[in-house]
Every structure is written in structure tokens, then in C-alpha cells.
C-alpha positions as CSV (number, residue, x, y, z in Angstrom):
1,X,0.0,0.0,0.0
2,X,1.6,3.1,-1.3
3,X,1.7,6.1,1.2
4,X,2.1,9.7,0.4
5,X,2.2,13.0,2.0
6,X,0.0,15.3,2.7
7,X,-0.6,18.9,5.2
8,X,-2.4,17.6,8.1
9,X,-5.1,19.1,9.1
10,X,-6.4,19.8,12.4
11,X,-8.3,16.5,13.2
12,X,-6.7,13.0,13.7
13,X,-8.6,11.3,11.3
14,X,-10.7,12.7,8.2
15,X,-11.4,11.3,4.7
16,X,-9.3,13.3,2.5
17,X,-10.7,14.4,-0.9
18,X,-13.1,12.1,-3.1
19,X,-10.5,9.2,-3.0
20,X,-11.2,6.2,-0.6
21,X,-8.3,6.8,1.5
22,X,-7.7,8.4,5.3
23,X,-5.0,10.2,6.9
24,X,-3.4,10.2,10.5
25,X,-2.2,13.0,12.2
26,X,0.6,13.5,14.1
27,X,0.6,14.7,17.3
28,X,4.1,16.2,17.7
29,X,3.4,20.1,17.0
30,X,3.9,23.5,17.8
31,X,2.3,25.5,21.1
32,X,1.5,29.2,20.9
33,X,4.0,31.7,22.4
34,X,1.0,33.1,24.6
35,X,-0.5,31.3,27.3
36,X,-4.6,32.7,26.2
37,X,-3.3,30.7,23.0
38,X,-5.2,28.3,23.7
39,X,-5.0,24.6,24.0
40,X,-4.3,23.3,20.0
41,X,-1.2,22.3,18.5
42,X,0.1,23.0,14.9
43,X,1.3,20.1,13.5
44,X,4.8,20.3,12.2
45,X,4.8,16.4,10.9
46,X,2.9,15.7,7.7
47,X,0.5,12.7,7.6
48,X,0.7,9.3,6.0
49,X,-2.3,8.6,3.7
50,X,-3.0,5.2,3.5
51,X,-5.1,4.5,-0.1
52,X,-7.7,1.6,0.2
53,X,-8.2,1.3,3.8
54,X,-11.5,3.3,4.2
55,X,-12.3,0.8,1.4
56,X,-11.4,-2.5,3.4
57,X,-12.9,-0.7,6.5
58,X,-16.1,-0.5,4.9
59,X,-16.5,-4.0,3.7
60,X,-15.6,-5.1,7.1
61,X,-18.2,-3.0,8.5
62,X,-20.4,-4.2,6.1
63,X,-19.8,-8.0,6.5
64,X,-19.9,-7.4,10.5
65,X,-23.6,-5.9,10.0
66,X,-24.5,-8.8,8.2
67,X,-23.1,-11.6,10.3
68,X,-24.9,-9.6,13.2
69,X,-28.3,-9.3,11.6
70,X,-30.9,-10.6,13.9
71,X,-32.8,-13.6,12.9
72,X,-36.3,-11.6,13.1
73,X,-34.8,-9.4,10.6
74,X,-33.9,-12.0,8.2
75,X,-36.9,-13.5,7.8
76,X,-37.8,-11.0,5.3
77,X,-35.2,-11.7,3.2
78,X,-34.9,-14.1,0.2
79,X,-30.8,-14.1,0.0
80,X,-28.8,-17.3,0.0
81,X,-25.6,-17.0,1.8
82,X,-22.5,-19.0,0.6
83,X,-24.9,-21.0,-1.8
84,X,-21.5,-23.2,-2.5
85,X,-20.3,-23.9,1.3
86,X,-21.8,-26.5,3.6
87,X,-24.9,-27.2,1.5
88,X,-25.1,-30.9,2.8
89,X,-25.2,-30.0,6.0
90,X,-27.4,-26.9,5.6
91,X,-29.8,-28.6,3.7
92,X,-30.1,-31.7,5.9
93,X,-30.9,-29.5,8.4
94,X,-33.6,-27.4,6.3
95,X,-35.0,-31.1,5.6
96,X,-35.1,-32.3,9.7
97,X,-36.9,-28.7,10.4
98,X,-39.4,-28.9,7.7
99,X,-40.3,-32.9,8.7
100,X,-40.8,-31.7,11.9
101,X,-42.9,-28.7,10.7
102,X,-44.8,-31.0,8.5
103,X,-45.5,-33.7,11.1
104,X,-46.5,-30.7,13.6
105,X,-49.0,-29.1,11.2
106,X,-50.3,-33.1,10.6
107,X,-50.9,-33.6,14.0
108,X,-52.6,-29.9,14.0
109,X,-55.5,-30.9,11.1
110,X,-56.1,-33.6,12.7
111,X,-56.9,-31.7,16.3
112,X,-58.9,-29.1,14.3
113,X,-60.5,-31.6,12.0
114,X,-64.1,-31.4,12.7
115,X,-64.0,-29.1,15.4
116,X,-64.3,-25.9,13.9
117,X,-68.1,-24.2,12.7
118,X,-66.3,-22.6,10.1
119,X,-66.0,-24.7,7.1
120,X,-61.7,-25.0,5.5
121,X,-60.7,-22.8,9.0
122,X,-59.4,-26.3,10.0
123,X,-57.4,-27.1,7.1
124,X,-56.3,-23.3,6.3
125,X,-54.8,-23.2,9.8
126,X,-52.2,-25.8,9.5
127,X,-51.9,-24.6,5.8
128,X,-50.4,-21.3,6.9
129,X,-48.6,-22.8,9.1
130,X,-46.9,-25.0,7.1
131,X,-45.8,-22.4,4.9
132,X,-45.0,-20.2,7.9
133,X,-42.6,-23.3,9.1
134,X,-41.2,-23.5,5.8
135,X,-39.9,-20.3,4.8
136,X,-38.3,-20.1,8.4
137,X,-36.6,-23.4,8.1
138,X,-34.8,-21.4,5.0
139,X,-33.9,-18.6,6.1
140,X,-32.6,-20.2,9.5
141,X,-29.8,-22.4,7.7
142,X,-29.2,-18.8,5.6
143,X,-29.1,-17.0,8.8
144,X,-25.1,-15.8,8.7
145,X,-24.6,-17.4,12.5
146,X,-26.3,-20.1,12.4
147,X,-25.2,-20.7,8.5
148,X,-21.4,-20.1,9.3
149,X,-21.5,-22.7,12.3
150,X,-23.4,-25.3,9.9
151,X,-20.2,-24.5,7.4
152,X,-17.8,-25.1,9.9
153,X,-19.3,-28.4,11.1
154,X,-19.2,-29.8,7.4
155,X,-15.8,-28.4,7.1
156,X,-15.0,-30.2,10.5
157,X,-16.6,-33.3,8.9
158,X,-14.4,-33.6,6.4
159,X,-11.3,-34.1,8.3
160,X,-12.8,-36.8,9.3
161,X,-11.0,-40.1,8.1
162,X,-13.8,-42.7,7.0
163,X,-13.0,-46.5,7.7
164,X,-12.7,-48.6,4.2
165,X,-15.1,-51.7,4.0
166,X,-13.0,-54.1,5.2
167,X,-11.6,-51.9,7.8
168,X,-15.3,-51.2,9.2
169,X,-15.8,-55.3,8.7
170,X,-13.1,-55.9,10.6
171,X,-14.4,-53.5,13.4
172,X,-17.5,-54.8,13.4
173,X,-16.6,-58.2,13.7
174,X,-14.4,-56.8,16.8
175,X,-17.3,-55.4,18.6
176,X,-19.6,-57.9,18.1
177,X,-17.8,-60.9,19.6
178,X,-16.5,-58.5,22.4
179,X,-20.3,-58.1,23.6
180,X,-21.5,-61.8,23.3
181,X,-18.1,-62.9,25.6
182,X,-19.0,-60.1,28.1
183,X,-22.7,-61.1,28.0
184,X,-21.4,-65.0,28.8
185,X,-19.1,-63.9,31.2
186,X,-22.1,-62.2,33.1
187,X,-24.3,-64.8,32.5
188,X,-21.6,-67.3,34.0
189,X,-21.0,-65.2,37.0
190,X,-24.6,-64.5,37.7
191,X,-25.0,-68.8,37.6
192,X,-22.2,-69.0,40.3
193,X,-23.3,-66.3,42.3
194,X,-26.9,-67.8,42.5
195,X,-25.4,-71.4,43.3
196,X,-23.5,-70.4,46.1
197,X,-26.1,-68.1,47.5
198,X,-28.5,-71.2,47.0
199,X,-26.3,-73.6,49.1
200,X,-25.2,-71.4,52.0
201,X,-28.8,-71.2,52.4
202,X,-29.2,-67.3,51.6
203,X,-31.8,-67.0,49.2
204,X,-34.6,-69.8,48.9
């Protein structure tokens, strides 16, 4: 980032011209000779403008607003964010919301089935809601904190090293015959136990 020089002016930071660039201000300077002066300095030191930065400061302002939009807020927005990152993840979780919605809104019609004097009020109900559950099920995995965590749990994923087929037959083979010998090693115990409680006389 190139710098250049410039007369400072009297504040510490300003916006300098049209161009996207600030300025610092040095605060080395000059007092007045009289003491009813006053309290300001006159900068002796020129400035170092640095071009871009406002720039970069703004889109990291901008991304910051985003990332802390409220959830309320987003609801009435239609944006996909990162359409390319953590979409299995994102959308399996759009799918478990929306089966939950649409089992939720099942069981509803069939509460207000019948029940109502107003004819279709029963099945409107759960209609509305339905689409109520399934446009926030959207915009929640497209929500920038909730979506960024979903990304970083796919990304998490995979690291993971998967087991090859015979390493996972191998494993399960493993695990298998580990629980029947502890289930007859129980068993075996529990038939002692119970034969020499029986012939001391403890239990009938």
C-alpha cells in the first residue's frame, strides 16, 4: 500500500478528498508563544495517507452488519448466503426442520378436524402454518450465524477419516464378539453367584 504525504489538518482522522483513503495526524506540534493561546497544537509532521483502507474498512463493516443481523430481521429476506459452502449440511438441516414442521402441522389438522363451525378454517390453519414453518426453516440455515457454524461443522466433517469396507468389517466383527463374551461372562457369573447363595442357604 503506497503512502504519500499530505498537510495535516487539524483532526486526527478525516477522509481526505473524493478518493477512498484516510489520513493520521501527528501529534508532535507547535504551542502558541502566549498562554490565552489556547489549548491546540500545529502540526509540524505531515500525515501518511494510506489509499484503500477506508475501502477494506467499509467491507468489514459491512460483512460485520451482516453476520450480526438478527434472525427476526432476516426472515424477510430471500438471499442465499455461501450457496457453495456446507450445503449438505445446511440442507439436511432445512430437511429435519421442515419434517418436523410438517408432522407438527399433521398432528394440528387432525386436532382441528371437525372441530371448527367454520368450514376449510381447519385445514387453512395448519396450511399457513406450514408455509410459515417452511420459509423459516430457510432462512434459518441462511441466517449468517447459524449458516457459518453449519459450514464449519461440514468443514470439520471432512477431516474426518472414513474407515474402508473391510476396515469397518473388521471393526464390526471386533465389537460384536466383544459383547457376546462379556454377556457370557455375566451370564456365568450371575450362575455362580446364585449357586452359592443357593447352598449357603441365603436365598430360597
Amino acid at each position: 500500500m503506497a503512502n504519500e504525504t499530505v498537510p495535516c489538518p487539524r483532526w486526527s482522522l478525516a477522509f481526505v478528498g473524493k478518493r477512498d483513503t484516510f489520513q493520521g495526524c501527528s501529534s508532535i506540534g507547535r504551542a502558541p508563544v502566549s498562554k490565552t493561546g489556547g489549548c491546540e497544537f500545529d502540526s509540524r509532521r505531515p500525515c501518511l495517507v494510506f489509499k484503500g483502507f477506508s475501502r477494506s474498512f467499509q467491507v468489514s463493516q459491512e460483512l460485520a452488519g451482516s453476520q450480526g443481523a438478527s434472525l427476526s430481521s432476516e426472515l424477510f429476506h430471500s438471499k442465499v448466503y455461501k450457496p457453495t459452502q456446507g450445503r449438505i449440511v445446511r440442507q439436511l438441516t432445512a430437511l429435519a426442520i421442515w419434517v418436523i414442521v410438517a408432522f407438527g402441522c399433521w398432528r394440528l389438522l387432525a386436532t382441528l378436524s371437525g372441530s371448527l363451525a367454520t368450514p376449510y378454517i381447519d385445514k387453512l390453519i395448519p396450511a399457513v402454518v406450514l408455509a410459515a414453518g417452511l420459509w423459516f426453516g430457510f432462512r434459518l440455515v441462511n441466517w449468517p450465524r447459524f449458516a457459518d457454524f453449519l459450514i464449519a461443522v461440514e468443514a470439520e466433517m471432512n477431516k474426518v477419516t472414513w474407515p474402508s469396507k473391510d476396515e469397518l468389517i473388521r471393526a464390526s466383527i471386533v465389537v460384536i464378539f466383544t459383547i457376546f463374551f462379556l454377556a457370557i461372562t455375566l451370564f456365568g457369573f450371575d450362575v455362580l453367584w446364585q449357586f452359592i447363595f443357593n447352598f449357603l442357604g441365603v436365598t430360597s
